[in-house]
N, C-alpha and C positions, 0 to 999 in steps of 0.2 A: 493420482493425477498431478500431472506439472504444466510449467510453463514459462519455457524459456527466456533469455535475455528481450526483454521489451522496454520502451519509454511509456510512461501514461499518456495517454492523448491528450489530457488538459491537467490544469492544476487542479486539485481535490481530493476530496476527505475522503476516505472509505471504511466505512465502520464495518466494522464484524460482527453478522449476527450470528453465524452458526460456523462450527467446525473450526479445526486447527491447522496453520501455516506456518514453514519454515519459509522463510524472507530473506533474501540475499539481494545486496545492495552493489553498486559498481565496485567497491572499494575491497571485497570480498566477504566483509561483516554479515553478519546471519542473526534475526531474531525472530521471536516466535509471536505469532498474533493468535489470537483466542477471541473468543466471542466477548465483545464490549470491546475491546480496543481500537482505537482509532488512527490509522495511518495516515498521512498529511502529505500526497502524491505529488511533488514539484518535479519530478524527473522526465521532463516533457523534450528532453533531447538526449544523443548519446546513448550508450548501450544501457542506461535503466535499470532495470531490476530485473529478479525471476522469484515464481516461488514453486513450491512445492506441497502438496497438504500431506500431513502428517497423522490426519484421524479417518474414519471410518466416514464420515459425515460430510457432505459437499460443503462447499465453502457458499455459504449465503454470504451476500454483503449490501450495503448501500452507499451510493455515493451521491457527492454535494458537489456538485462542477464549481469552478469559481471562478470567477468576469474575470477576463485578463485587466491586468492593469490596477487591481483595485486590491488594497491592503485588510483582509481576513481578521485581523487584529489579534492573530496567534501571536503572541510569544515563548519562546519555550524557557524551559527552568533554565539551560546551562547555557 
């Protein structure tokens, strides 16, 4: 199963609980998510993302909408 070029409707986290995704980002870069990893979905315009799963197993996930406007208090390492 896939799914083409899309924006996220809103900003938000989407955890992985089950099954594995190849992720491909505007820029062409690709990485792989697995269950426990957490993606942090800001691509709420523009051509977005796509992914593709890669295992046997549907992709469960869950997500955290986040209030426009208001600071998440992520920081990332780099």
């Amino acid at each position: 199963m896939a799914f083409d070029w899309h924006p996220a409707p809103k900003r938000q986290y989407v955890l992985t609980l089950r099954g594995v995704l190849e992720f491909t980002v505007t820029d062409g870069s690709t990485f792989t998510l697995r269950p426990g990893d957490v993606l942090i979905a800001t691509d709420t315009t523009g051509t977005g993302h796509k992914w593709r799963r890669t295992s046997e197993e549907s992709w469960m996930r869950a997500y955290i909408i986040l209030e426009e406007g208001t600071d998440d208090g992520f920081k990332p390492l780099s």
